[in-house]
Structure formats: structure tokens, C-alpha cells
C-alpha positions as a Markdown table, in Angstrom:
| # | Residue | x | y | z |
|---|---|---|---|---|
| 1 | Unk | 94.9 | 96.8 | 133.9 |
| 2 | Unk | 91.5 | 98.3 | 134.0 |
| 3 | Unk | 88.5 | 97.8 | 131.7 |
| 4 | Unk | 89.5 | 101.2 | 130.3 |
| 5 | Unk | 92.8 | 100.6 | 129.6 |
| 6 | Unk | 94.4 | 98.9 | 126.5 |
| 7 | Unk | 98.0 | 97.5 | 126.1 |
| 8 | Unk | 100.1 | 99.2 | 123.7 |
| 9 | Unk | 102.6 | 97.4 | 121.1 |
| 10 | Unk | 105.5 | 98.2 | 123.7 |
| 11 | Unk | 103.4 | 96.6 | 126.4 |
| 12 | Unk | 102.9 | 99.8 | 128.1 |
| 13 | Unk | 98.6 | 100.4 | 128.9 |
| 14 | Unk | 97.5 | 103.3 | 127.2 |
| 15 | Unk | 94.4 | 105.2 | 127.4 |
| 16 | Unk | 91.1 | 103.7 | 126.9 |
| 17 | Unk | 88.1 | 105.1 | 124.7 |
| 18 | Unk | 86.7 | 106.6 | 128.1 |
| 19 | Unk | 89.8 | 108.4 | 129.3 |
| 20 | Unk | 90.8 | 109.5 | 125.5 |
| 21 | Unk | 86.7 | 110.9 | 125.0 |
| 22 | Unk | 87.9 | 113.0 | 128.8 |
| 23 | Unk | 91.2 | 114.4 | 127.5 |
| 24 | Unk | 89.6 | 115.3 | 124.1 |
| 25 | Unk | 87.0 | 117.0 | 126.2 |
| 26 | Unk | 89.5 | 118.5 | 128.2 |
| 27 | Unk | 91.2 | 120.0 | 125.5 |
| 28 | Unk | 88.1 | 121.2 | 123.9 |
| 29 | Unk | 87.4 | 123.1 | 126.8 |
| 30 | Unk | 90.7 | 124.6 | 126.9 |
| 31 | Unk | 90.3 | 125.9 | 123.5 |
| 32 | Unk | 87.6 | 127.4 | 123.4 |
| 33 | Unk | 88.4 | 129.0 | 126.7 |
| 34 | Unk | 91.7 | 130.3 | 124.6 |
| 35 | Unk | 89.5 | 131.5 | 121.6 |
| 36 | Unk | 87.3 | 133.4 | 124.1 |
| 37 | Unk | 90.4 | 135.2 | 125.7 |
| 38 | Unk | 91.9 | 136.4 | 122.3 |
| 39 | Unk | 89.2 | 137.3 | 120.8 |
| 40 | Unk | 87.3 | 139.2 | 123.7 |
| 41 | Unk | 89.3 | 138.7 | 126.8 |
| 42 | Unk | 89.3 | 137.6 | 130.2 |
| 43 | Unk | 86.3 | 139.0 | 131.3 |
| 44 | Unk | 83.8 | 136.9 | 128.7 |
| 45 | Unk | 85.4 | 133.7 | 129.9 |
| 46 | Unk | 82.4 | 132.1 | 131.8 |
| 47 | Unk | 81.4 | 128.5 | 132.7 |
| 48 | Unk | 78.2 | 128.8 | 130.4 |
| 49 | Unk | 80.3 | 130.2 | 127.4 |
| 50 | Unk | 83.2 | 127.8 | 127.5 |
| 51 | Unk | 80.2 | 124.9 | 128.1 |
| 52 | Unk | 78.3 | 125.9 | 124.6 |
| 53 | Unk | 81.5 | 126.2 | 123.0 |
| 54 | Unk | 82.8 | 122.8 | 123.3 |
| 55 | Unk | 79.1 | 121.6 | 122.8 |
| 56 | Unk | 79.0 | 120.5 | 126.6 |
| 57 | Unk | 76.1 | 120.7 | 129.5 |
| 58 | Unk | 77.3 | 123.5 | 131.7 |
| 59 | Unk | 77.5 | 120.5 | 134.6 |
| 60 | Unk | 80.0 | 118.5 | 132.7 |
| 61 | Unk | 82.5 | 121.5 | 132.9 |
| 62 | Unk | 82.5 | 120.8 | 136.5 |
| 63 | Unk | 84.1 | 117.5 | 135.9 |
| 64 | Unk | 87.1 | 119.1 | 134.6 |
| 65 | Unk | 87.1 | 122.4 | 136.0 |
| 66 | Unk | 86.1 | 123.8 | 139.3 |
| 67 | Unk | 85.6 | 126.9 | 138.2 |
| 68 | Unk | 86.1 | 129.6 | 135.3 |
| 69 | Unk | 89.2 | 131.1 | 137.3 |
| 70 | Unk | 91.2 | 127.4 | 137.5 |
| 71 | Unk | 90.5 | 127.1 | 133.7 |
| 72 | Unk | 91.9 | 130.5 | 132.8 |
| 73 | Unk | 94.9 | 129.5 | 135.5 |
| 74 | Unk | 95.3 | 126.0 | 133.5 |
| 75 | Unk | 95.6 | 128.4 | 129.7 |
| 76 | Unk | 98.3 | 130.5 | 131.3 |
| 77 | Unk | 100.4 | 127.9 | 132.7 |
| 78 | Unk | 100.2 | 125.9 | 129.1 |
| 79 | Unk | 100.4 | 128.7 | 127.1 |
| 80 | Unk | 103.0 | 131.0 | 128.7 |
| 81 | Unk | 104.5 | 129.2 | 131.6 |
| 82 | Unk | 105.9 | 126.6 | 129.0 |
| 83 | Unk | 106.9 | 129.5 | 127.2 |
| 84 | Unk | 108.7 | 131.0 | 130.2 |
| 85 | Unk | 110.5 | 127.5 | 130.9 |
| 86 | Unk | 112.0 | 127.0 | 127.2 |
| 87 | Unk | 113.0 | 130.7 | 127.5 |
| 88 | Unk | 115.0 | 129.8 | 131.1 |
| 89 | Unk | 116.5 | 126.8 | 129.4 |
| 90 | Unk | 117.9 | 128.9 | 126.3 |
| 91 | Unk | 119.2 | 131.6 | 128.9 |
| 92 | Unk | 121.6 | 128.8 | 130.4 |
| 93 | Unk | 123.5 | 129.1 | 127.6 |
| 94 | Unk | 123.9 | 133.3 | 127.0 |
| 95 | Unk | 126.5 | 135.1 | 129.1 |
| 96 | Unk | 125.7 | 138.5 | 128.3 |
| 97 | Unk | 122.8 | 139.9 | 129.8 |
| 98 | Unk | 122.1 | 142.1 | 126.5 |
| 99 | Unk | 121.9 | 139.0 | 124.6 |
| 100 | Unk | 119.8 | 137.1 | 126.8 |
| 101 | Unk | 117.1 | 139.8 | 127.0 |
| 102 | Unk | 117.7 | 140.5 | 123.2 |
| 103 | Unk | 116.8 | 136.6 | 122.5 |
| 104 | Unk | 114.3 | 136.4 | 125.0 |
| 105 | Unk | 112.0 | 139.9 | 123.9 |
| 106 | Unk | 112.9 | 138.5 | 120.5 |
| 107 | Unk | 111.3 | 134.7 | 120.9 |
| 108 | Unk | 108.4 | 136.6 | 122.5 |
| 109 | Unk | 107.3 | 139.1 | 119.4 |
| 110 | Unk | 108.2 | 135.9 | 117.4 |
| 111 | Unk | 105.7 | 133.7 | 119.1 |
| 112 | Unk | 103.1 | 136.2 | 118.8 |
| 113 | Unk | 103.7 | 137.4 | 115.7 |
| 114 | Unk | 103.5 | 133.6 | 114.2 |
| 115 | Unk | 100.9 | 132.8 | 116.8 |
| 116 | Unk | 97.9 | 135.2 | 116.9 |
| 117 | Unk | 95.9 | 133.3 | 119.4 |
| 118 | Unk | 98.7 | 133.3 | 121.5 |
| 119 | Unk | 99.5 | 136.7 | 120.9 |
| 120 | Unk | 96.4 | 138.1 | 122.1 |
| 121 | Unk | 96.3 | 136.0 | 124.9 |
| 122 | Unk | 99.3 | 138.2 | 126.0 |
| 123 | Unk | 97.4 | 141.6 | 125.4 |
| 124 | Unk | 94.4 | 140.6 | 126.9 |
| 125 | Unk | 95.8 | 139.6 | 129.9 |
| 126 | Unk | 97.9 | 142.4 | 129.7 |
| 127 | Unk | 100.9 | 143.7 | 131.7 |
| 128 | Unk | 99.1 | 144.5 | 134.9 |
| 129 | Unk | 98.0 | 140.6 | 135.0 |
| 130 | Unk | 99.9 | 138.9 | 137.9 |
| 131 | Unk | 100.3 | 136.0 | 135.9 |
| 132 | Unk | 102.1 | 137.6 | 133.0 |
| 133 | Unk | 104.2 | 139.5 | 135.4 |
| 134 | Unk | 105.2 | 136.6 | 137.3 |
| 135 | Unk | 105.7 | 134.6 | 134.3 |
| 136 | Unk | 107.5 | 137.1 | 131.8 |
| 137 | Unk | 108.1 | 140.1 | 133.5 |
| 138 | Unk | 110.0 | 137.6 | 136.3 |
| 139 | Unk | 111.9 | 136.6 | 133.7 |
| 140 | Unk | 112.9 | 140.3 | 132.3 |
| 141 | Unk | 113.3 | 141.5 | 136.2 |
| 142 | Unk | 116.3 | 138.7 | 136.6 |
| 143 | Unk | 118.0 | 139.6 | 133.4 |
| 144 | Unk | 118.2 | 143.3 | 133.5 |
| 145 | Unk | 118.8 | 143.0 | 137.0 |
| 146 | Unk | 122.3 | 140.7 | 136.1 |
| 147 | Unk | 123.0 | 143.5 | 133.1 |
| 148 | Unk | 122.8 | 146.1 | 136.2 |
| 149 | Unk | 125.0 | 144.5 | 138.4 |
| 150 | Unk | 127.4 | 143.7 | 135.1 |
| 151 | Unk | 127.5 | 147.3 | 133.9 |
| 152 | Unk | 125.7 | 146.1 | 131.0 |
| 153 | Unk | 122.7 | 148.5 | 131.8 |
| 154 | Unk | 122.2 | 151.7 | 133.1 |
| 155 | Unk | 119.1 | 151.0 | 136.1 |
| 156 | Unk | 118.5 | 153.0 | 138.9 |
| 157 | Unk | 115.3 | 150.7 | 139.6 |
| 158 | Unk | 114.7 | 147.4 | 138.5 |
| 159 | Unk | 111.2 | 147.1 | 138.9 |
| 160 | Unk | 110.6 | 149.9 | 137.1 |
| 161 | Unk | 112.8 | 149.1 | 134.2 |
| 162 | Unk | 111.2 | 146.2 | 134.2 |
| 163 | Unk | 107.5 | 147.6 | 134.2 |
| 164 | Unk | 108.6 | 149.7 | 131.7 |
| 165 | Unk | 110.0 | 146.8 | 129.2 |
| 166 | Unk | 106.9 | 144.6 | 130.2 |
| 167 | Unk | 104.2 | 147.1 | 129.4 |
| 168 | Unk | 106.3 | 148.0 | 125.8 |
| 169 | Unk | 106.2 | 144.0 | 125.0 |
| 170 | Unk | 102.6 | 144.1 | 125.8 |
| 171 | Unk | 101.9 | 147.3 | 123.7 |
| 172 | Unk | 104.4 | 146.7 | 121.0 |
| 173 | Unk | 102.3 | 143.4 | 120.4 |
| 174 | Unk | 99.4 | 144.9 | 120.1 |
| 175 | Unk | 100.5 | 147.1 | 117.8 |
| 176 | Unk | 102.2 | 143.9 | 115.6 |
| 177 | Unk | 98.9 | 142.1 | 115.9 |
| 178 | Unk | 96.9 | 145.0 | 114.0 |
| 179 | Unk | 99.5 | 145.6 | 111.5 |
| 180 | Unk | 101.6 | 143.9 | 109.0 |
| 181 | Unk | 104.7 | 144.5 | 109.9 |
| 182 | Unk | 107.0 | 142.1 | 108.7 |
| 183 | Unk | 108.6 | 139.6 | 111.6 |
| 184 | Unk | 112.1 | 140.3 | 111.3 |
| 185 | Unk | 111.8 | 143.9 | 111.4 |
| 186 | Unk | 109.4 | 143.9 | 114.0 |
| 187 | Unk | 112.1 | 142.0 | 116.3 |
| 188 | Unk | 114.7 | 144.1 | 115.5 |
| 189 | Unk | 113.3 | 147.6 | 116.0 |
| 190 | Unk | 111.6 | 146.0 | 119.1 |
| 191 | Unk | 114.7 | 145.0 | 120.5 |
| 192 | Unk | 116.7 | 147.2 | 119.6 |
| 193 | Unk | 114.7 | 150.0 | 121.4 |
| 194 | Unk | 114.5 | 148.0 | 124.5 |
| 195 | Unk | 118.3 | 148.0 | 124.7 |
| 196 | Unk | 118.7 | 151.6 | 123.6 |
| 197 | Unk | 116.4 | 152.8 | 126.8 |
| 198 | Unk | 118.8 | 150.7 | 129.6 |
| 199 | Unk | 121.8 | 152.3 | 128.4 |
| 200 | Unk | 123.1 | 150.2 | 125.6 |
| 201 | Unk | 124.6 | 152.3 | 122.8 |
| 202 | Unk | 122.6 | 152.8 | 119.6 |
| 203 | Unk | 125.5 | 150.8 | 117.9 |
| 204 | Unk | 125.5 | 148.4 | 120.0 |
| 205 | Unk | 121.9 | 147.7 | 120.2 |
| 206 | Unk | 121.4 | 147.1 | 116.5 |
| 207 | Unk | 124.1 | 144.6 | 116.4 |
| 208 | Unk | 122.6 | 142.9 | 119.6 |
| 209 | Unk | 119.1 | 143.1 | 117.9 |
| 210 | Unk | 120.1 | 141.8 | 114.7 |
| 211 | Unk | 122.4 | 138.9 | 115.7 |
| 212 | Unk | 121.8 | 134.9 | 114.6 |
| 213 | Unk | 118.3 | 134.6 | 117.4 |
| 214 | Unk | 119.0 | 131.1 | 118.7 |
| 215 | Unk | 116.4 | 128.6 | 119.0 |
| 216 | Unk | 114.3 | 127.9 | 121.6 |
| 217 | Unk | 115.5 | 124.4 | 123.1 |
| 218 | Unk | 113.2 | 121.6 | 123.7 |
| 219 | Unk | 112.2 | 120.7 | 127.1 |
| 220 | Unk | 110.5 | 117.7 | 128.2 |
| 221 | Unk | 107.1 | 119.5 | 128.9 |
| 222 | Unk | 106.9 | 121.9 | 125.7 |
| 223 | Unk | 104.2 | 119.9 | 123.7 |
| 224 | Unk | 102.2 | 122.0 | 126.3 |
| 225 | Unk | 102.9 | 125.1 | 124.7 |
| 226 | Unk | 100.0 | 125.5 | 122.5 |
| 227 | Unk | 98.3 | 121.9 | 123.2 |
| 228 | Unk | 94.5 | 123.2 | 123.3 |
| 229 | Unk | 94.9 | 124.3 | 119.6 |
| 230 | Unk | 96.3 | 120.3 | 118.3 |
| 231 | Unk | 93.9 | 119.3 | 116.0 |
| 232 | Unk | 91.2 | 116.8 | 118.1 |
């Protein structure tokens, strides 16, 4: 065990004061990296910014970050890539495709909804971001493209359809963000819209819309979602 190191009750080490002072820094830099984003987007994200933020010399961000574009990268993979892994883990257990992308489009308006920060982080990386279209609009792609296949959707092109449901989340979000729209409603009519434009009947899409949303299962990695915001 090193100098740094302490022995927990269990016997297990556990961080010392100079690795839990690093990780608190860490996470301070994250979150005010995350604050930056919501609030004025990627482009103001720089190494001097984040550094005054977290009350840091700009040459200490260098010992946790090699750059402004590996931070951003590190907020994305926390924020939405956990997202997008609890999201595959509740699709294991939906057979219909209709469902599925009702309970996943749901879950997303829900977390941003609930989660401002995290909400604008979506629009201000916006659709057109790789990252988001890897990460969510993947996600979409592989579940309208098993309704297709099922008959449970009317698609000519996926990519397109799924451009076109990625961009809606992305505006629709927006659009919640500014309002105050209440969260159930703003699910619903979401979703149900959604549905409505890959062929589901108008019938039919309410009901799917407005079904019992199941919850997001817990995964071994989700205390990532959201970390940088935990209270230091």
C-alpha cells in the first residue's frame, strides 16, 4: 500500500487525500466544462475557461486533460453514452419495435425535461454532432430499422427516418426547455408524433405513447450518468 493510500474497514485500500483532492479536481473540471456547454455551447469550451472555472492554473488542466476536445469527449461519454447504455439494457426486454422507440424517445424528453443541464447539453451539441448521432441516433437507426423489417413501420430509408426523428428530439427539446410544458404531456405528444410519421396509426400511437413507461434499469456503470454535477 502506498503512502497515499488508506485501508478501508473491509480491508480494501481506498483513496488517499492526494488522489481524492485529483478526482475532486477532476470532477470540478468536468462541471464546469458541462455548465459552459449548456449554457453557451461547445464553441466557449476552452482550456482557459474551464481553468478559471474550477479556480485552477490553466497548466494544471493539463494534468487531467490533454486538451479542450478530450474533455468535451469525456462529458459526452458520461453524460449520454451512459444514457445510451441503460437505454440498450431496457430495450432487452421490449419486443415490439413501437414500444421500444416509444420508451426510449420517452426516457430521453424525460431526462431532459427533469435535467436541464443535461438537456441543453443535447441541443447544443445538436443533431448534426457525431457524437449524438452515434450515441442516440444509433440507437433510433437499429430500432426503426427492426420495426421496418417487422412491418411495424412504414420506411423507405432508414437513415433518413432516422435523421428525421433525431433532429425532432433535438428540436422538440428545445422547444420543452423554453416552455413549461408539463412532462407527461410533453412525452406523449412527443411520442406519439414520432410514431404517427413511420406509419403507426393515430390510434395506435396514443396508446403506444401513453402506456405504463418502464424504468430505466441499473447498470453497473450509471453513477456516471450525471457524476460532474454530485455535490463535491
Amino acid at each position: 500500500m502506498t503512502e497515499s493510500e488508506e485501508q478501508g474497514g473491509d480491508g480494501a485500500p481506498r483513496l488517499g487525500v492526494r488522489e481524492r483532492k485529483a478526482h475532486a479536481t477532476r470532477r470540478r473540471l468536468l462541471a464546469t466544462a458541462l455548465d459552459v456547454i449548456a449554457r453557451e455551447g461547445i464553441e466557449a469550451v476552452t482550456v482557459r475557461t474551464v481553468a478559471d472555472g474550477s479556480d485552477i492554473a490553466t497548466g494544471t488542466f493539463y494534468n487531467y486533460f490533454t486538451s479542450a476536445e478530450e474533455l468535451i469527449d469525456t462529458i459526452v461519454d458520461l453524460e449520454i453514452g451512459t444514457m445510451g447504455r441503460r437505454l440498450d439494457a431496457l430495450s432487452t426486454g421490449i419486443s415490439d419495435p413501437a414500444d421500444e422507440l416509444s420508451a426510449t424517445l420517452r426516457h430521453l424528453v424525460r431526462a431532459a425535461i427533469t435535467d436541464p443541464t443535461w438537456g441543453w447539453l443535447i441541443v447544443r451539441l445538436g443533431a448534426e454532432s457525431e457524437r449524438v448521432s452515434d450515441l442516440i441516433g444509433g440507437r433510433i437507426a437499429r430500432t426503426i430499422e427492426r420495426g421496418a423489417h417487422a412491418g411495424r413501420f412504414i420506411v423507405k430509408d432508414v437513415p433518413t427516418a432516422t435523421a428525421m426523428t433525431l433532429g425532432a428530439l433535438v428540436a422538440a427539446t428545445r422547444v420543452f426547455l423554453d416552455g413549461s410544458r408539463a412532462l407527461g404531456e410533453a412525452e406523449a405528444l412527443f411520442v406519439e408524433n414520432q410514431l404517427r410519421a413511420l406509419g403507426i396509426t393515430a390510434a395506435e400511437a396514443e396508446r403506444t405513447a401513453n402506456r405504463r413507461l418502464p424504468d430505466l434499469p441499473v447498470i453497473a456503470d450509471q453513477g456516471a450518468l450525471s457524476i460532474v454535477r454530485i455535490a463535491l
